[in-house]
PAZAPA-4460 file (N, C-alpha, C; in steps of 0.05 Angstrom, whole numbers, plus 32768, in hexadecimal, padded with zeros to 4 digits):
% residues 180
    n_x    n_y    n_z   ca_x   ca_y   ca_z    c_x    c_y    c_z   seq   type   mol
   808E   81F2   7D8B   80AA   81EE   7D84   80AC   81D6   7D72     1      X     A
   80C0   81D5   7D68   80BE   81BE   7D54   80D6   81AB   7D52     2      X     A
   80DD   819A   7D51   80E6   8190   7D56   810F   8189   7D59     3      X     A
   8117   819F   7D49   812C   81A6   7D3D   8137   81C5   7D56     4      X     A
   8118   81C7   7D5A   8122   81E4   7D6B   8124   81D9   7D90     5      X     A
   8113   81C2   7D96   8112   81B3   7DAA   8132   81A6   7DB3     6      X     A
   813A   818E   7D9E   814C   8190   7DA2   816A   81A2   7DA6     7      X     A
   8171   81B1   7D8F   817F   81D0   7D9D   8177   81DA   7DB6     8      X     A
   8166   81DF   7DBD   815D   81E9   7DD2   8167   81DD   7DF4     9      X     A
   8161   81C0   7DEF   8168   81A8   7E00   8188   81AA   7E02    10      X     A
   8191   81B6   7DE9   81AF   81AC   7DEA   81C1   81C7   7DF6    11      X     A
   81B6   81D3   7DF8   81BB   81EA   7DFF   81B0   81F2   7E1C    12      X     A
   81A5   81DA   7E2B   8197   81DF   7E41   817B   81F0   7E45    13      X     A
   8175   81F8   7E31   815A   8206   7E34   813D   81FB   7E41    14      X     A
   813A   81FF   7E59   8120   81F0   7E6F   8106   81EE   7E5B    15      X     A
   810B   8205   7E49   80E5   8209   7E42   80E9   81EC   7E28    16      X     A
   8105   81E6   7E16   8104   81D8   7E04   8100   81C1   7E15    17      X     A
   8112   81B4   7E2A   8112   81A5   7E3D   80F5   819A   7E4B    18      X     A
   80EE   81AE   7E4C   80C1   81AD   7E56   80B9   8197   7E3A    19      X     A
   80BC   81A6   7E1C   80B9   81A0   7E09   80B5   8181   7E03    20      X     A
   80CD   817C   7E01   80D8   8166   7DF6   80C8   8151   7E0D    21      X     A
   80CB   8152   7E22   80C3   8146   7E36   80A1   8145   7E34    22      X     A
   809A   8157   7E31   8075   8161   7E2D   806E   8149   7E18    23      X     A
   8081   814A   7E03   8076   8141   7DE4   8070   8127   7DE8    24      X     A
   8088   8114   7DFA   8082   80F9   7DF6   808F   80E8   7E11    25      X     A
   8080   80F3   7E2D   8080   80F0   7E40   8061   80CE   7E3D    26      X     A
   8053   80D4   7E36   803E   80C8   7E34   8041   80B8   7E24    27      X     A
   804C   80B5   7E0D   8055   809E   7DFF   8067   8085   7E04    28      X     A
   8085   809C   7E1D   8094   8087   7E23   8086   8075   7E3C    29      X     A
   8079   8080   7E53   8064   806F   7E63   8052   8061   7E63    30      X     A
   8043   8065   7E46   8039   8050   7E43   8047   8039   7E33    31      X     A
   805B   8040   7E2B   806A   801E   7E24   8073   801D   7E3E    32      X     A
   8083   8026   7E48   808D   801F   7E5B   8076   800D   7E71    33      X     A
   805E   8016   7E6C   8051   8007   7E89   803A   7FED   7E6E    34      X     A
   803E   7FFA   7E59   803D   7FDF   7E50   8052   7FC3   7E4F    35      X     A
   8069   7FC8   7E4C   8081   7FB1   7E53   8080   7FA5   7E6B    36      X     A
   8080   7FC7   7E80   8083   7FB9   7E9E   8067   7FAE   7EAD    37      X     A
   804D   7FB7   7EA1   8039   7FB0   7EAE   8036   7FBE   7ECD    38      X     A
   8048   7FCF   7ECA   8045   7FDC   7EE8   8050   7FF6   7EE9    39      X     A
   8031   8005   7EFB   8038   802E   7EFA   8055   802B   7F08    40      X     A
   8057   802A   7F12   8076   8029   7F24   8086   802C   7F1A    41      X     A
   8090   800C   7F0E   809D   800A   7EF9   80A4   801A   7EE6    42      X     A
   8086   801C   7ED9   8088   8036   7EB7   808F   8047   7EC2    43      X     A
   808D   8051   7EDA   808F   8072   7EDD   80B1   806D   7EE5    44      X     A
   80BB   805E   7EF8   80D8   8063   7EF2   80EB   8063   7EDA    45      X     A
   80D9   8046   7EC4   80E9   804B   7EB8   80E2   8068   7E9E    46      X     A
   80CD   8075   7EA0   80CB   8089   7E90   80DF   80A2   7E96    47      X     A
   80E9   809C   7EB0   80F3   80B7   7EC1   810E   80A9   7EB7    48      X     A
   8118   808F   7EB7   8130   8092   7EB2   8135   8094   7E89    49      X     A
   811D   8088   7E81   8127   8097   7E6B   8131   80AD   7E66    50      X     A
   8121   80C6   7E67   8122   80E5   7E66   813D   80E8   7E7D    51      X     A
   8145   80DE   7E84   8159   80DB   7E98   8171   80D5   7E7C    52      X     A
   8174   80C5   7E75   8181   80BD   7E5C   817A   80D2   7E43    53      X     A
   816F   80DD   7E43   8160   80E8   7E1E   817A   80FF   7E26    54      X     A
   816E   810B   7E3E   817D   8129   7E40   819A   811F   7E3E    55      X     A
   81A7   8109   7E51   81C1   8109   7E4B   81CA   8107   7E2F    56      X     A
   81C1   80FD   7E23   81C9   80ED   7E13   81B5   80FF   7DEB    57      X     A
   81B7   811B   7DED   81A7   8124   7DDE   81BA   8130   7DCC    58      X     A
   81D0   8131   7DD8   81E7   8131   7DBD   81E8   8126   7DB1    59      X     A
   81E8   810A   7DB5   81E8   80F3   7D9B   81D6   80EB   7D8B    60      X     A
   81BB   8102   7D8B   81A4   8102   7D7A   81AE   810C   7D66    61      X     A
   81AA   8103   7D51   81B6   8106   7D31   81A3   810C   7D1E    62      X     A
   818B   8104   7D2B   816E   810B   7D16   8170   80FB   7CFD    63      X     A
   8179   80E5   7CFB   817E   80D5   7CE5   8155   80C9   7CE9    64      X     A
   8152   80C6   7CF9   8132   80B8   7D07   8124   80CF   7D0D    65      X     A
   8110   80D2   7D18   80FD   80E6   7D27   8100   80E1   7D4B    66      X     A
   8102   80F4   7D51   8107   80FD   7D70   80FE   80E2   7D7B    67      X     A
   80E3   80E1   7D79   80CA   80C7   7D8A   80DD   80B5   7D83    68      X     A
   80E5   80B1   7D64   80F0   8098   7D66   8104   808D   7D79    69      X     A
   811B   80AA   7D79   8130   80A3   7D8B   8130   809E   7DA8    70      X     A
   811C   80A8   7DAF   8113   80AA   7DCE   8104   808F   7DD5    71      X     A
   80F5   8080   7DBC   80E5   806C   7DC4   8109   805C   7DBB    72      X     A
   8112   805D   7DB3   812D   8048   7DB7   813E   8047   7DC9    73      X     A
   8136   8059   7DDA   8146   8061   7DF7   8139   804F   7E09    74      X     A
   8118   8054   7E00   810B   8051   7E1D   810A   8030   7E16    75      X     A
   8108   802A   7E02   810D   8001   7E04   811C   7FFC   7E07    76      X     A
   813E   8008   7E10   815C   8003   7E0D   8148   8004   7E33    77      X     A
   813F   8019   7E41   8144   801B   7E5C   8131   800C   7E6B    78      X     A
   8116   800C   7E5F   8102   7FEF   7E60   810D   7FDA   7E67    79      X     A
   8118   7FCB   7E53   811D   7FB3   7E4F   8137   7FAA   7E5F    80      X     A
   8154   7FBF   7E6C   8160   7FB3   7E73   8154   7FBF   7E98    81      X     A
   8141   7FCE   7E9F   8139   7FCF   7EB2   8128   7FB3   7EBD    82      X     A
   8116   7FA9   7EA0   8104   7F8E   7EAD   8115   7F78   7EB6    83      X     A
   8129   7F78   7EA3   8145   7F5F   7EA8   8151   7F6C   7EC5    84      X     A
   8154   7F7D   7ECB   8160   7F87   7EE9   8149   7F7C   7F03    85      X     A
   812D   7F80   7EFA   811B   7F7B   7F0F   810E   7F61   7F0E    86      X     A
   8111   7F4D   7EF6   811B   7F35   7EF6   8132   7F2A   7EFF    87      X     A
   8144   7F34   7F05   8157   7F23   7F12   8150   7F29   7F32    88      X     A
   8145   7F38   7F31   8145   7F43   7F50   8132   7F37   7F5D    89      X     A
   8113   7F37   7F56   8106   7F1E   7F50   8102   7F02   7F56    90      X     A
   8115   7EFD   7F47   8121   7EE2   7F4E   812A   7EDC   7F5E    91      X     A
   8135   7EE6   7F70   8147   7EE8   7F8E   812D   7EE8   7FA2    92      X     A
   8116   7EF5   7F9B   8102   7EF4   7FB2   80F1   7EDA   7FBB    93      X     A
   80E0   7ED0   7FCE   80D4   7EC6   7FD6   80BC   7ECB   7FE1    94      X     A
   80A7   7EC6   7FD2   8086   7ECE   7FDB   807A   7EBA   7FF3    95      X     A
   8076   7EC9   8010   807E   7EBE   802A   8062   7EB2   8029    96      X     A
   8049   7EC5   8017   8031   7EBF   8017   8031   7EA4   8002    97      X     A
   803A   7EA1   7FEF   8045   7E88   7FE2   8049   7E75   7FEE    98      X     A
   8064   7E75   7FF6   806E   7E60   800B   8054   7E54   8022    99      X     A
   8045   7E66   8028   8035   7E62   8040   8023   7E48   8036   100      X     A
   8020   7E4F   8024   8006   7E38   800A   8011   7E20   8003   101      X     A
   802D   7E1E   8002   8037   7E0B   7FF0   8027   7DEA   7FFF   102      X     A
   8029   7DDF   7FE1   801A   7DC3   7FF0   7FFD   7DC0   7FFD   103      X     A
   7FEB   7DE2   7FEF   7FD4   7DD6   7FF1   7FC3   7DDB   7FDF   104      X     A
   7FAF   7DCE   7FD6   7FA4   7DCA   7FC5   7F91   7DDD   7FB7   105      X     A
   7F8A   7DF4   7FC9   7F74   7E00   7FBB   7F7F   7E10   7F9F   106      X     A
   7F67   7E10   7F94   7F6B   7E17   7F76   7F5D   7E36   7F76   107      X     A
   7F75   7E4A   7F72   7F65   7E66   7F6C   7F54   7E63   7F50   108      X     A
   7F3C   7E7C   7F55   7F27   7E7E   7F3D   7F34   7E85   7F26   109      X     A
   7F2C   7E82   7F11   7F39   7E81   7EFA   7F38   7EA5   7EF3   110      X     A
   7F4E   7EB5   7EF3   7F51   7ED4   7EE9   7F3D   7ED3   7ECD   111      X     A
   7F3B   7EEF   7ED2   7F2A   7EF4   7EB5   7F3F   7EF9   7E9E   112      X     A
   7F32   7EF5   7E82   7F3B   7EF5   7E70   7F54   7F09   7E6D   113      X     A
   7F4D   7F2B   7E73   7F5C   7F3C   7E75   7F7E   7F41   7E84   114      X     A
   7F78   7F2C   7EA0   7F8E   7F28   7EAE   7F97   7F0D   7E9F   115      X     A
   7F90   7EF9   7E96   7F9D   7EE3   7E86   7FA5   7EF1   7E6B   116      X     A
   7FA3   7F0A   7E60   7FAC   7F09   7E4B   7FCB   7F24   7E54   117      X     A
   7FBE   7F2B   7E6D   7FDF   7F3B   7E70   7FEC   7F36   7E7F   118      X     A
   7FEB   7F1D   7E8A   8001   7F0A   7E96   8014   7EF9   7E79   119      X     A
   8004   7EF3   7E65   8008   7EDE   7E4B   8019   7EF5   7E46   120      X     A
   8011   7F10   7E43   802A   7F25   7E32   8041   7F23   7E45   121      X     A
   803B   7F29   7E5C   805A   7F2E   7E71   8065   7F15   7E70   122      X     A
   805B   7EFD   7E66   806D   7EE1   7E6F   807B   7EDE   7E4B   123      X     A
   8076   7EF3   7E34   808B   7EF1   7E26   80A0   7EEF   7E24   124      X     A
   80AF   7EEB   7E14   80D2   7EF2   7E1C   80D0   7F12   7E0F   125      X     A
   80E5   7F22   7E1A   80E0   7F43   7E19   80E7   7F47   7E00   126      X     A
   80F2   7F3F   7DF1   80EC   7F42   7DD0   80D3   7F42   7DC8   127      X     A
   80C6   7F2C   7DC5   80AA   7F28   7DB9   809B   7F3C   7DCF   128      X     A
   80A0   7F39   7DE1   8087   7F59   7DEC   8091   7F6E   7DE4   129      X     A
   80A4   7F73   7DDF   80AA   7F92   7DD6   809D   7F8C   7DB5   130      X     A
   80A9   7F79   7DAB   8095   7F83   7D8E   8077   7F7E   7D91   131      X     A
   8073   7F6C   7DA1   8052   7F6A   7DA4   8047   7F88   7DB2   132      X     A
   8054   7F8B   7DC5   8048   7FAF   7DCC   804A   7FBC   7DB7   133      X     A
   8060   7FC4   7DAE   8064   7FD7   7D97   8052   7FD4   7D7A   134      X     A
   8050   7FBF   7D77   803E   7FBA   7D5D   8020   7FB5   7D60   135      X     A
   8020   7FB0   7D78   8004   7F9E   7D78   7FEA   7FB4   7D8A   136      X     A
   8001   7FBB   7D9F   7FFA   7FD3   7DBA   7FF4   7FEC   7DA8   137      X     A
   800B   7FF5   7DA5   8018   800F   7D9F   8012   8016   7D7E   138      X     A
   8010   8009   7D73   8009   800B   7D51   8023   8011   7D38   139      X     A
   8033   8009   7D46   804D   8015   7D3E   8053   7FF3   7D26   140      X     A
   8064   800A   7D0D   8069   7FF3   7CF1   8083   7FE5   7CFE   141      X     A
   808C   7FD1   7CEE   809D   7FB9   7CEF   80B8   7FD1   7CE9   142      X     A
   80B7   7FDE   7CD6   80CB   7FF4   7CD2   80D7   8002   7CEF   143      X     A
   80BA   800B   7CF3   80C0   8021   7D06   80CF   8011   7D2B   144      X     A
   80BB   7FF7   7D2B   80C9   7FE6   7D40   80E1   7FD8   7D37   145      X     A
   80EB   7FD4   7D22   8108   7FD4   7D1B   811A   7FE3   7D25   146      X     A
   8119   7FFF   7D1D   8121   8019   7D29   8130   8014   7D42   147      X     A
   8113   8015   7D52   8111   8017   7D6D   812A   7FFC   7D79   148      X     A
   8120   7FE8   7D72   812A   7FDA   7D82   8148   7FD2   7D78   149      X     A
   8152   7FD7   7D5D   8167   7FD8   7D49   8165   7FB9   7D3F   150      X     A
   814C   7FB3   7D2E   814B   7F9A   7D2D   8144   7F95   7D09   151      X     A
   8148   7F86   7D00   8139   7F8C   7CDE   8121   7F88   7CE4   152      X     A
   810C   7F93   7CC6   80EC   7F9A   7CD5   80E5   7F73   7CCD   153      X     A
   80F3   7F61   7CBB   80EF   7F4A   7CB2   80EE   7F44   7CD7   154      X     A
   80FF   7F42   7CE6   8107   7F2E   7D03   80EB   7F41   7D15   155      X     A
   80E3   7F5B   7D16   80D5   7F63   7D19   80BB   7F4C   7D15   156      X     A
   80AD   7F51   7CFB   809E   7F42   7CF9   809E   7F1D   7CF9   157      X     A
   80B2   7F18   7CFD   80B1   7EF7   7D0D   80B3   7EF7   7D30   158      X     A
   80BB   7F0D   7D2F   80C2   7F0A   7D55   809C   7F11   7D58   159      X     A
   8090   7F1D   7D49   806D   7F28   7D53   8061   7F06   7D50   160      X     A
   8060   7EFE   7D3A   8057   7EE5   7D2F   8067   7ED0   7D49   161      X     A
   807A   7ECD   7D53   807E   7EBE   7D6E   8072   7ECD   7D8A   162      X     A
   806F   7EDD   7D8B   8060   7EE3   7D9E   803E   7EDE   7D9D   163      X     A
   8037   7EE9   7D7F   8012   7EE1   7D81   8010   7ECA   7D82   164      X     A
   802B   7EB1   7D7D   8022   7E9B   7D7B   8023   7E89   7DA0   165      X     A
   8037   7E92   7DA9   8037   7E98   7DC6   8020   7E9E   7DD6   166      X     A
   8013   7EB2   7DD4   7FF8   7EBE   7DDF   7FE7   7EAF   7DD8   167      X     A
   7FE6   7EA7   7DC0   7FCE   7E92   7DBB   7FD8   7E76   7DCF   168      X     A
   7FE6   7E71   7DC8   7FE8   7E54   7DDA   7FEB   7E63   7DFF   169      X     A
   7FEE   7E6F   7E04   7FEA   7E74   7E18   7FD6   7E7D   7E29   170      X     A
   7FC1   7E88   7E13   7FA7   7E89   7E16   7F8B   7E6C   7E08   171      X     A
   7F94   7E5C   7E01   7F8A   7E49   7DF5   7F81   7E3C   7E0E   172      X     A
   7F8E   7E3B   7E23   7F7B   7E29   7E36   7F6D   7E3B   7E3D   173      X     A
   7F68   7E50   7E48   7F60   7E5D   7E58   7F3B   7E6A   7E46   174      X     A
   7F42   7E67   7E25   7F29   7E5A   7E13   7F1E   7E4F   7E18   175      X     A
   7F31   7E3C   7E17   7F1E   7E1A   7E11   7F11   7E1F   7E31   176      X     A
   7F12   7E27   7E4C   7F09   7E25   7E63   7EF5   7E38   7E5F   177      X     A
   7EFA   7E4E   7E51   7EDF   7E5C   7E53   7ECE   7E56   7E41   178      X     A
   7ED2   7E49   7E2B   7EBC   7E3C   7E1B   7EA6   7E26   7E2E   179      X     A
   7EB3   7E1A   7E40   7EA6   7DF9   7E53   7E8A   7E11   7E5A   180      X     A
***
């Protein structure tokens, strides 16, 4: 099916276009999604509430963009105000195993490079990780993450350039310690 016939199809309620549309870029929106969130849980709810949104909301596809496009602008509209929901929520908690420690001294082993470099992405601000996923992750142009996020592709490419510069200093100690 192609793309023109997917949508009609969708809009019209048709399950097999519905399979479709869903088949095509089910896998695309989960992995940003559990790239932002860093967590299956997470990505997978919020992939479900995307497609949760695409279908409502498939009237107002205009095809001015390409399908992926519109759907990947859904799923960072549902991403991003889901991480701000489970950040506030978050914040309200208390780690009892935390608390239990406080005030003593031992020093955990230093994580490997891999967990120090995707803690450094998740401690972005969700701007610069969405363009750092999208451009850097995902392979996607300054254009096309414009799109997405409704941003010019110029702020695009300075929000990437504050984030690599971010990750570098945020990974600069954790160098210099593995160089000793």
């Amino acid at each position: 099916m192609d793309e023109q016939t997917i949508v009609a199809g969708v809009r019209t309620g048709d399950s097999a276009a519905e399979r479709a549309l869903y088949e095509a870029n089910v896998d695309m929106v989960y992995r940003l999604a559990y790239r932002m969130a860093g967590d299956d849980d997470q990505a997978r709810d919020f992939t479900q509430d995307t497609f949760v949104r695409v279908f409502e909301r498939i009237e107002q596809f205009r095809g001015d963009a390409a399908l992926s496009t519109w759907i990947r602008a859904i799923a960072m509209t549902v991403i991003l105000n889901g991480l701000r929901k489970v950040k506030r929520l978050r914040e309200r908690e208390t780690d009892l195993d935390v608390a239990a420690h406080v005030g003593s001294p031992d020093r955990q082993a230093e994580p490997d490079l891999k967990q120090r470099l995707r803690e450094a992405v998740g401690s972005l601000p969700e701007k610069y990780r969405a363009v750092f996923v999208l451009h850097d992750v995902e392979g996607y142009t300054h254009d096309e993450i414009g799109t997405v996020l409704k941003m010019p592709a110029g702020t695009s490419k300075a929000q990437l350039s504050r984030a690599r510069a971010k990750l570098r200093q945020s990974l600069a100690e954790f160098a210099g310690e593995a160089a000793i």
